[in-house]
C-alpha positions in Angstrom: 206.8 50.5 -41.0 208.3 49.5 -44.2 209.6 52.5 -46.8 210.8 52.4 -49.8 214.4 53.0 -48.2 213.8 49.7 -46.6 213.0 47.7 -49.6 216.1 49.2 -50.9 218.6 47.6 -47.9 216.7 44.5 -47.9 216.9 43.6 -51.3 219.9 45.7 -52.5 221.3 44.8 -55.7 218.3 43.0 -56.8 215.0 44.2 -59.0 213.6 45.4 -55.9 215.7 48.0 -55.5 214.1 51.6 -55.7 216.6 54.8 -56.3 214.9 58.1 -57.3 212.0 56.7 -60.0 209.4 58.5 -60.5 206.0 57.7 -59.0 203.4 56.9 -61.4 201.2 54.2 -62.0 202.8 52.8 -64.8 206.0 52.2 -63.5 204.4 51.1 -60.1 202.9 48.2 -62.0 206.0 47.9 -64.1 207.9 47.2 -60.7 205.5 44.1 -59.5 206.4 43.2 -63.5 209.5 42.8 -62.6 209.2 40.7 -59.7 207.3 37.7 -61.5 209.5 38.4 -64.8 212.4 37.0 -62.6 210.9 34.9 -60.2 208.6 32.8 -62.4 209.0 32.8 -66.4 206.2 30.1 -66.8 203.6 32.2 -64.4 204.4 35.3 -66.0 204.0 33.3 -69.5 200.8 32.3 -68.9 199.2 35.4 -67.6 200.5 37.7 -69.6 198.3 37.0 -72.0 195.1 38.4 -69.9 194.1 41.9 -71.0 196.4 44.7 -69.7 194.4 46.0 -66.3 194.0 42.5 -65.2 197.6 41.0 -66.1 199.1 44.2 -64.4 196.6 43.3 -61.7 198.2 39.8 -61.2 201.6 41.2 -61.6 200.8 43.1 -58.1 199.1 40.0 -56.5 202.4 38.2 -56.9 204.5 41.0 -55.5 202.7 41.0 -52.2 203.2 37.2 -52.4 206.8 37.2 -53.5 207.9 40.1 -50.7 205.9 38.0 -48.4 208.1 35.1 -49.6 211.0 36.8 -49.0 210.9 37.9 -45.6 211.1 34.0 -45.0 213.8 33.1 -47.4 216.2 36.6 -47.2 216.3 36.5 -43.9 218.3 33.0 -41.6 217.2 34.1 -38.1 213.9 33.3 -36.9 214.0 36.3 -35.0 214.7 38.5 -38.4 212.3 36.4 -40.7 209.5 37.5 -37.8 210.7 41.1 -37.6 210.4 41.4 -41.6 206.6 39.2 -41.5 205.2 41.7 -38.8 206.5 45.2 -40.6 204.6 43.6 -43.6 201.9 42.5 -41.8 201.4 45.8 -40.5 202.3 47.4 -44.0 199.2 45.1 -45.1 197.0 46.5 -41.9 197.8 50.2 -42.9 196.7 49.2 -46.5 193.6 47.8 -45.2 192.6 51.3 -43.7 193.4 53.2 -46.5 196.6 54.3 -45.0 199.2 52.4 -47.3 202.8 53.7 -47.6 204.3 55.5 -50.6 205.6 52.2 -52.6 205.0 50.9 -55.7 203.6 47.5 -54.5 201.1 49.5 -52.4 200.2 52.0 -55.0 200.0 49.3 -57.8 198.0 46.8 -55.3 195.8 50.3 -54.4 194.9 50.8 -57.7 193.8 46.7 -58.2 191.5 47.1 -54.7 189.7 50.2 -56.7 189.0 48.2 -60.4 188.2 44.8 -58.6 185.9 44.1 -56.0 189.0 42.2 -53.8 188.8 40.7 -50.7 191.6 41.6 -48.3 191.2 38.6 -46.5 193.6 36.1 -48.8 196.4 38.3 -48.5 196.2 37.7 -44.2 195.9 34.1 -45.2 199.0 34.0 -47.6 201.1 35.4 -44.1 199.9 33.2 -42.0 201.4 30.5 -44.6 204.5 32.3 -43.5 204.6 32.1 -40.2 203.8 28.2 -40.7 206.8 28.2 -42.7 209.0 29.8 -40.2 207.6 27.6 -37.5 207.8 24.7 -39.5 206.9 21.3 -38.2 206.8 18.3 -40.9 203.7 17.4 -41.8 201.6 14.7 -39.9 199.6 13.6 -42.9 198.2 14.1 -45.9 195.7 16.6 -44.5 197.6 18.9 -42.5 199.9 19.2 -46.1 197.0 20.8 -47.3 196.3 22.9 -44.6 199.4 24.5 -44.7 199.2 24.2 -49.2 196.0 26.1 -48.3 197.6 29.0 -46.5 200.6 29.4 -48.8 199.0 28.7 -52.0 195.6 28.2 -52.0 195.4 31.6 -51.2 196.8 32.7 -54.2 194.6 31.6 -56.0 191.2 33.6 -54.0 193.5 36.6 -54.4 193.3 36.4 -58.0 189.9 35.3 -58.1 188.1 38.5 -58.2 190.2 39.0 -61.1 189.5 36.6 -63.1 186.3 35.3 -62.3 184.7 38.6 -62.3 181.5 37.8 -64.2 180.6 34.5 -62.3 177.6 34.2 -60.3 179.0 30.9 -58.7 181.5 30.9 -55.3 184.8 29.6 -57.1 186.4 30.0 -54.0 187.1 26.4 -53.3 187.9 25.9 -56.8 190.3 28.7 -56.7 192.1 27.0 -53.5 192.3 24.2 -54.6 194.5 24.8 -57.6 196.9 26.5 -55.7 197.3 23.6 -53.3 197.5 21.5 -56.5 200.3 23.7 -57.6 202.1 23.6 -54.3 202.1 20.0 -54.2 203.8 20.0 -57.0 206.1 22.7 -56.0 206.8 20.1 -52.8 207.1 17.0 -55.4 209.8 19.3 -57.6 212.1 20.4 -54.9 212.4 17.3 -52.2 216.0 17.2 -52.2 216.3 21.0 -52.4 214.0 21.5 -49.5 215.7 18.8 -47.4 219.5 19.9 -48.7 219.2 24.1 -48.4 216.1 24.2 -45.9 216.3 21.2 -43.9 212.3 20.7 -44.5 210.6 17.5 -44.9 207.3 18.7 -46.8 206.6 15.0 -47.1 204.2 13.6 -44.6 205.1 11.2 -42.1 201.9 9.0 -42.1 202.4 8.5 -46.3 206.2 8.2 -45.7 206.1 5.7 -42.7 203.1 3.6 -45.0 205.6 3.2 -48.3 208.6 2.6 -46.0 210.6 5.8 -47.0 212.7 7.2 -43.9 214.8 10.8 -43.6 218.1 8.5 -43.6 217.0 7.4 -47.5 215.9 10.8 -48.2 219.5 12.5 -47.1 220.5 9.8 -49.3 218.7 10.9 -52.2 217.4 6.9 -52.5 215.0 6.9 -55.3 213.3 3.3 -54.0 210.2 1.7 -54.8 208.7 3.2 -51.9 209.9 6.6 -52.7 208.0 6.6 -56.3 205.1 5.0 -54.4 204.7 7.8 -52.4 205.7 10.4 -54.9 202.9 9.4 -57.1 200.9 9.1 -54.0 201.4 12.7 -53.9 201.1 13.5 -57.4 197.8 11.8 -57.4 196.0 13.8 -55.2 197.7 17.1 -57.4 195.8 15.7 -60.5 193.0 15.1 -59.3 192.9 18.9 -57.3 193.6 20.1 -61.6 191.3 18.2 -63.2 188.6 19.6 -60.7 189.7 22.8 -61.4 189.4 22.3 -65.3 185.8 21.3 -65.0 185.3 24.8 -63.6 187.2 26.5 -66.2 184.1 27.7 -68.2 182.5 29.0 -65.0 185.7 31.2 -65.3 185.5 34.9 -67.1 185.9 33.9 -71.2 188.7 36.4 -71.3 190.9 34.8 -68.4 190.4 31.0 -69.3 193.0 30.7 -71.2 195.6 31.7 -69.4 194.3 30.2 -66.4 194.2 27.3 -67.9 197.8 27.7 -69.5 199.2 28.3 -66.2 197.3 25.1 -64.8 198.7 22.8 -67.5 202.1 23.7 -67.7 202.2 23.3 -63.5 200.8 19.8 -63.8 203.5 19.2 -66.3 206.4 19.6 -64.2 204.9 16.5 -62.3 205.5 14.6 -65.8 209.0 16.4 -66.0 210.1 14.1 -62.8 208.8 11.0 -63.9 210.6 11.6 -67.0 213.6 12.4 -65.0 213.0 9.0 -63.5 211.8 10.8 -60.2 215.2 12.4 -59.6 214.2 15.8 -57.7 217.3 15.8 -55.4 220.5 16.1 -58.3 218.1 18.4 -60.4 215.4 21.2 -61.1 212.7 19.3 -63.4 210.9 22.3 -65.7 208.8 22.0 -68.5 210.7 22.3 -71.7 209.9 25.5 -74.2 208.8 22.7 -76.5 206.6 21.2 -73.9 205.4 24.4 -72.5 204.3 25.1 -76.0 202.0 22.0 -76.2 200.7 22.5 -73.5 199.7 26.2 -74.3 198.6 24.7 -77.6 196.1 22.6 -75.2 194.8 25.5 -73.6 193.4 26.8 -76.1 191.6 23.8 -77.5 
């Protein structure tokens, strides 16, 4: 069982760390605020600007999903990254019975599962994204990239559905899923070299890669061929076409979370115009959306 004590040693000298603060719902919120302040300006850009209840409610969403995140990533043994996945997996289990721990992330995620009607079902999905990641195998194809984009990131997005889409008589949940696998395509498409350099992952799949003659001995390279672009905006493609379906939907959405929604959706899809820009150089840099950029396409939002 996780404790507030163990947050502390597995994270120490980092936001997450918890020494004697007082235990009310404010500053449990204020903690998960925290969390997606420092992990992801652009996300916590975009949906701060829902009303209060439900941007504090997101705030705790990507908690769970960045403490998830992190029992991969803090972690270099397997047998540690499984260890930390099952304590929160039973953390989550305890939670599901009413029976959560005294911590912030469960109080604040307690508090969202009383003011929205949330399924609990997302938040099992988003580990078992985990577990594919610590038993990585490269993808075979195309599809079994968005099987796994659909466990990691797709449900992300039914987490926060309930949140904002909380007026609409329509099932969003396939709308919802596939943004977040939109989103983590593009995450993929941003950090090739990175992923290949510091994790030794090939989130590229073999089928595309073997069709646009692009091999692992071009990708240690950091070769930016033909066939590299080829299947990069093979890729990218298939992400635009995932956001433009979801921007169809965007009125289907509650009136006071479309714009942020469909902030956070527009400066994603522009970090896919970031590499081109770069001249499709993810593997000697981070491609981001410029304040300038980000500011346009906020601007567009809100058209």
């Amino acid at each position: 069982m996780m404790t507030e004590e163990y947050y502390s040693k597995q994270h120490e000298g980092r936001i997450y760390m918890l020494i004697n603060q007082p235990s009310t719902i404010t500053f449990d919120y204020a903690y998960c605020e925290k969390i997606i302040k420092h992990h992801s300006k652009s996300f916590y850009y975009a949906f701060s600007g829902l009303p209060k209840e439900k941007a504090r409610a997101v705030y705790a969403i990507y908690a769970f999903c960045r403490i998830a995140d992190d029992c991969v990533d803090e972690n270099k043994k397997i047998d540690e990254q499984l260890t930390a996945l099952d304590q929160l997996a039973n953390e989550l289990y305890l939670f599901s019975k009413g029976e959560e721990i005294n911590h912030p992330l469960w109080r604040a995620l307690r508090d969202v599962f009383n003011r929205f009607d949330m399924d609990i079902q997302p938040f099992y999905e988003q580990l078992t994204g985990q577990r594919m990641d610590i038993h990585f195998m490269m993808p075979a194809n195309l599809s079994s990239l968005e099987v796994y984009s659909k466990y990691v990131a797709g449900s992300v997005g039914k987490m926060l559905l309930p949140i904002i889409a909380s007026e609409s008589q329509k099932n969003l949940h396939h709308v919802a899923e596939n943004l977040g696998i939109a989103m983590q395509l593009t995450n993929i498409l941003r950090d090739v070299g990175e992923d290949y350099r510091d994790k030794g992952r090939i989130y590229l799949p073999l089928e595309e890669m073997k069709r646009y003659s692009y091999h692992e001995v071009l990708l240690s390279e950091g070769s930016i061929t033909q066939g590299f672009i080829n299947l990069w905006e093979y890729l990218a493609t298939r992400a635009e076409y995932l956001y433009d379906n979801f921007t169809q939907h965007i009125d289907e959405f509650d009136k006071d979370s479309r714009f942020p929604v469909l902030s956070s959706a527009y400066i994603y899809q522009g970090i896919l115009n970031s590499v081109r820009k770069s001249g499709y150089d993810c593997f000697n840099q981070k491609n981001y959306v410029s304040a300038v950029e980000m500011a346009k396409l906020v601007a567009r939002a809100s058209m």
